[in-house]
C-alpha positions in Angstrom: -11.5 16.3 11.5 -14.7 18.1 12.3 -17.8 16.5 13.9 -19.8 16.1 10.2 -21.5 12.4 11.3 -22.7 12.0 14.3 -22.4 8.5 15.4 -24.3 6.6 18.1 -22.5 4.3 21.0 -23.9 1.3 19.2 -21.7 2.3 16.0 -18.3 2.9 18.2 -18.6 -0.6 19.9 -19.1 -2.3 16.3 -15.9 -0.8 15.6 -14.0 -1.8 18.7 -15.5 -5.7 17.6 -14.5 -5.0 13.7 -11.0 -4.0 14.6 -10.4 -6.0 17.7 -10.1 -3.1 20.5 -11.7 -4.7 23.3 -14.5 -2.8 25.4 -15.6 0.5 25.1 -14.8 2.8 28.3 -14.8 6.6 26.3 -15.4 8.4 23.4 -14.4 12.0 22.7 -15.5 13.9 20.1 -12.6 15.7 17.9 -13.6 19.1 16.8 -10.6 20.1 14.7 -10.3 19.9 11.2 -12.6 20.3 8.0 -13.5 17.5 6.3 -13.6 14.4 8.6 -15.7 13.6 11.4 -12.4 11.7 14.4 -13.2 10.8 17.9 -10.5 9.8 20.4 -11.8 6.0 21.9 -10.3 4.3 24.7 -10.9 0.7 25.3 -9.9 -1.5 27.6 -7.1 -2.5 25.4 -5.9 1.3 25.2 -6.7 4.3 23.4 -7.3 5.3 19.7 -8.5 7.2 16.7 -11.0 6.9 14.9 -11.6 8.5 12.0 -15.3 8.1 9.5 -15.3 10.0 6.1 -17.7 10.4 3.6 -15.5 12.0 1.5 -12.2 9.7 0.5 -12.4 7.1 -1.8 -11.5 3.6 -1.1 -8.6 4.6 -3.6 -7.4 7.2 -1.8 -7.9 5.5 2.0 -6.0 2.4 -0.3 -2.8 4.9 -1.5 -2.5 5.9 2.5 -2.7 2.3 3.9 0.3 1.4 1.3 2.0 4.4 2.0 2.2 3.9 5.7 3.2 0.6 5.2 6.0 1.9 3.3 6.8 4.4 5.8 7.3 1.6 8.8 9.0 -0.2 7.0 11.6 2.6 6.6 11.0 3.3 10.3 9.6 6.9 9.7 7.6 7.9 12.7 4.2 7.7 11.3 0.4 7.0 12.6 -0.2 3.1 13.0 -3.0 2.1 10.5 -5.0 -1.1 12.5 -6.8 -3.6 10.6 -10.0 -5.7 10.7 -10.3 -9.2 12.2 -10.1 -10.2 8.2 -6.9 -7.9 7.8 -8.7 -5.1 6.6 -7.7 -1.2 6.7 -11.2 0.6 6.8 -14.5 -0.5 6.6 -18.0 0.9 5.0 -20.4 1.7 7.9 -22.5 4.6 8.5 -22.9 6.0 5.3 -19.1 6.6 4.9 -15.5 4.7 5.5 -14.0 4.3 9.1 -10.2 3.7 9.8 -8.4 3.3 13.1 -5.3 4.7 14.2 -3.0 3.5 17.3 -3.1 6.5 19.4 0.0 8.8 19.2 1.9 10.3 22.2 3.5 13.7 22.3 2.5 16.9 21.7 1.7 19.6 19.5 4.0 22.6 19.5 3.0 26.2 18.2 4.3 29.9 18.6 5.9 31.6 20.4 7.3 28.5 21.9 8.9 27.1 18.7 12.5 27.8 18.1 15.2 27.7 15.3 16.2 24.0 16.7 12.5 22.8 16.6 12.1 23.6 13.2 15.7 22.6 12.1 14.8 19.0 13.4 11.4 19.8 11.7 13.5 20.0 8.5 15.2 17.1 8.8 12.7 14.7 9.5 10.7 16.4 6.6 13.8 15.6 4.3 14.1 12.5 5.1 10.3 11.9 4.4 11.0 12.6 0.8 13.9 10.6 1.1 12.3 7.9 2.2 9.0 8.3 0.0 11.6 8.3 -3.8 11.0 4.7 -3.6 7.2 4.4 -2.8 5.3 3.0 -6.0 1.8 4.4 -5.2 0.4 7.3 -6.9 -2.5 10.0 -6.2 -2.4 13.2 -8.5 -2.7 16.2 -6.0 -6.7 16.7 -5.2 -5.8 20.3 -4.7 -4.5 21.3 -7.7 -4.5 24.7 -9.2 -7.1 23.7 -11.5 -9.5 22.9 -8.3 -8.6 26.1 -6.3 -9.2 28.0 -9.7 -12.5 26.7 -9.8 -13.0 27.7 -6.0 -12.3 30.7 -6.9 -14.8 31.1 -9.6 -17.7 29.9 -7.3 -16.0 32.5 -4.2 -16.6 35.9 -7.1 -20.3 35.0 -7.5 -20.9 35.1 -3.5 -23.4 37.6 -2.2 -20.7 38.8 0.4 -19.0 41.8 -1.2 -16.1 41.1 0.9 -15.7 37.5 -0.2 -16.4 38.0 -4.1 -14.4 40.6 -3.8 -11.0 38.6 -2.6 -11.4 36.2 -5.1 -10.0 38.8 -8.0 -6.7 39.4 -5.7 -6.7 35.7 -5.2 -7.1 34.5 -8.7 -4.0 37.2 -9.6 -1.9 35.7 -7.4 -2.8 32.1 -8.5 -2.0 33.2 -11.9 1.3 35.1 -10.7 2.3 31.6 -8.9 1.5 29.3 -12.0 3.6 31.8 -14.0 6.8 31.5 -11.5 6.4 27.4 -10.8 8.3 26.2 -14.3 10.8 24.0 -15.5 11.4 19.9 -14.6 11.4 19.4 -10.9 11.8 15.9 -9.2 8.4 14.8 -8.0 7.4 12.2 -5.3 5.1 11.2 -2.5 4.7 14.5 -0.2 2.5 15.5 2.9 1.2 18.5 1.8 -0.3 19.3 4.9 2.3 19.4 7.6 0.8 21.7 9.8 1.8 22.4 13.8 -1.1 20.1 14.4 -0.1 17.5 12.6 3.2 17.2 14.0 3.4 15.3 17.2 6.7 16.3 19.5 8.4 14.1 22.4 10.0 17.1 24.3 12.2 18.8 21.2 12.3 16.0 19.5 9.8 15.0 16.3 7.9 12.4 17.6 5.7 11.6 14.8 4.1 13.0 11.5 0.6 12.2 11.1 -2.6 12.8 8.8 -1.7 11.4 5.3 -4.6 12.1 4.1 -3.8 15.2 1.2 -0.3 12.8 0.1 0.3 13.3 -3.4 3.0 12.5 -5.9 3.7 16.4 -6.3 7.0 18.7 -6.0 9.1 18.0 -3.4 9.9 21.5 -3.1 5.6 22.4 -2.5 6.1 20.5 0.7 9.2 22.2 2.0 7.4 25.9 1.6 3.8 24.1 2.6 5.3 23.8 6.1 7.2 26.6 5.9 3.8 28.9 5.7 2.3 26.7 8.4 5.4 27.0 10.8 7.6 30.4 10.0 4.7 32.9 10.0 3.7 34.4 13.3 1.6 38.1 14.2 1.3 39.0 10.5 5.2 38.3 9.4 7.5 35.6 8.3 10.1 35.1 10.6 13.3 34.6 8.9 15.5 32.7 11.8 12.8 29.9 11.8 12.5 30.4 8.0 16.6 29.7 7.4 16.8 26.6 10.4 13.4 24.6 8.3 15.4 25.0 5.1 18.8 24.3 6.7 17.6 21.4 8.8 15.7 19.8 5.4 19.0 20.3 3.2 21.0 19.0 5.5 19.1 15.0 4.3 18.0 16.5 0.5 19.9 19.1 -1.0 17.5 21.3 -3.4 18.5 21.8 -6.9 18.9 25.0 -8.3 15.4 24.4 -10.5 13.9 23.8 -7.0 15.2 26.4 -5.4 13.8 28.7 -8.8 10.2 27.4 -7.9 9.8 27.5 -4.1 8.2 31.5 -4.5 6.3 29.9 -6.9 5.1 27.2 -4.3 4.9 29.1 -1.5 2.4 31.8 -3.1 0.2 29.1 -4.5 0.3 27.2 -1.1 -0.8 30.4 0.0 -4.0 31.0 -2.2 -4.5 27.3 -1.9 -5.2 27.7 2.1 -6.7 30.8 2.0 -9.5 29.5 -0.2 -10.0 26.4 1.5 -10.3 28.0 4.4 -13.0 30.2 3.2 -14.7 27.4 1.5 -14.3 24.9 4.7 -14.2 27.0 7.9 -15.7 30.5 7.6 -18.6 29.0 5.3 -19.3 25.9 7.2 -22.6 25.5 8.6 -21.6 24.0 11.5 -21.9 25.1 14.8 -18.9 25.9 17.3 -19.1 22.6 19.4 -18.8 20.6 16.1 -15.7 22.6 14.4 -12.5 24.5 15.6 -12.5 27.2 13.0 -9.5 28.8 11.3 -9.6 32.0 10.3 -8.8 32.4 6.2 -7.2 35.6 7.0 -4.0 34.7 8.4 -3.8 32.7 5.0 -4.9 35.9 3.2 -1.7 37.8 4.9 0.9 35.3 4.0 -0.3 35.5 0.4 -0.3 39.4 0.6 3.6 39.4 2.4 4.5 37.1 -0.4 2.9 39.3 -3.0 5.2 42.2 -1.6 8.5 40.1 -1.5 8.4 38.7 -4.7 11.0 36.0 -5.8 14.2 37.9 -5.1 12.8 38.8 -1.8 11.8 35.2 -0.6 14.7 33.8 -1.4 16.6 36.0 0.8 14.0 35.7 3.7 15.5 31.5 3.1 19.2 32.7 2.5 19.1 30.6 -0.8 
């Protein structure tokens, strides 16, 4: 969601006549994010998102039109995908692919102001997600696999920052400590994989909406769960285990997790880990771009939760969850 194509006022008003939006009256630049250059457009018909990569596939921008189809028709609070006058979902222009999203009200909410009853209603919404995803046909393998954040970290050792090169020997231990830990048959479906605080919109304490698809995979249910768990339960260098307990509580209260599940979630939550914390490096503290163009996020708060899992172990996070 960074600012990676710049795109003239001429380009924004052939959208708004592609996808029927009506005149023009703003367009905001949004700065967040790594991959994806999103701008917040109001019209006279009302406001909206408006998103141009050059980096998903028509494949991949296919697999998230279908599976937020899927998720209205379930009635899942999810971002409303607009189409083109000819009923299409994005459309090649600039040099990449642009989609438009119906803007969504709410709020983000982030530490210290989230509680054990934000993220218990965090967890049930979650649960029901994968509930409501068992029966999605669609299919994308996971683009982040440990095979691609191995290879990250192959390119991160030959950097000429001693610092950098140097992580990526701790990382690639812990990588191969969370492979060794994820094991046996686990039931698989359509996950987020990316539910971050800002990708979470909130109508006072309630969930109001789940948005940015754009890393779904068919993967293990049980990497989502501890996904958002790093994203939401960590806070000044700890994982906090009141917040931990209500997610998990709150998400088995819709999905129960089987005791193979249960066996793998260290083993999730310490690659989700090493997953972030390289792409963070790669994406943020590598970026060229300047600050008016991307919201950067520091790879070290990534680097701790990896480290505090390290320390825990299995034994240990499963008691920080009360499983």
């Amino acid at each position: 969601m960074a600012v990676h194509t710049a795109l003239s006022p001429e380009v924004f008003t052939r959208i708004a006549d592609t996808f029927g939006l009506g005149s023009v009256r703003g367009v905001t630049p949004i700065p967040q994010g790594s991959i994806n250059t999103n701008h917040r457009v109001e019209t006279d018909s009302g406001r909206y998102f408006v998103r141009h990569t050059t980096v998903r596939s028509s494949d991949d921008l296919r697999f998230e039109s279908a599976l937020l189809h899927h998720l209205a028709a379930h009635h899942f609070p999810s971002p409303v995908l607009l189409t083109t006058r000819d009923g299409a979902t994005f459309v090649e222009m600039e040099g990449g692919r642009v989609s438009v999203f119906r803007w969504l009200a709410g709020e983000e909410k982030r530490h210290p102001g989230l509680t054990a009853e934000h993220l218990e209603r965090l967890g049930t919404e979650l649960g029901k997600l994968h509930r409501d995803t068992q029966s999605f046909t669609g299919s994308r393998g996971n683009p982040y696999s440990p095979d691609v954040v191995r290879g990250w970290l192959v390119e991160l050792a030959r950097h000429p920052d001693a610092t950098l090169s140097g992580l990526a020997g701790e990382l690639e231990h812990a990588l191969a400590t969370a492979e060794s830990r994820r094991q046996g048959l686990e039931p698989l479906g359509v996950i987020h994989a990316d539910l971050f605080t800002d990708n979470v919109k909130w109508l006072g304490d309630s969930v109001g909406a789940f948005f940015d698809f754009e890393m779904a995979c068919r993967e293990a249910y049980g990497l989502d769960l501890v996904i958002t768990l790093n994203a939401w339960c960590f806070d000044q260098g700890q994982y906090l285990p009141e917040l931990c307990r209500a997610l998990v509580r709150g998400y088995q209260d819709i999905r129960p997790l089987a005791p193979v599940e249960r066996a793998n979630l260290f083993g999730h939550a310490l690659f989700g880990a090493v997953r972030f914390t390289s792409s963070r490096i790669r994406d943020y503290h590598l970026s060229p771009l300047p600050a008016d163009k991307l919201v950067r996020k520091d790879y070290r708060t990534y680097l701790a939760r990896t480290r505090a899992l390290t320390a825990m172990g299995p034994e240990g996070y499963a008691a920080l969850l009360g499983l």
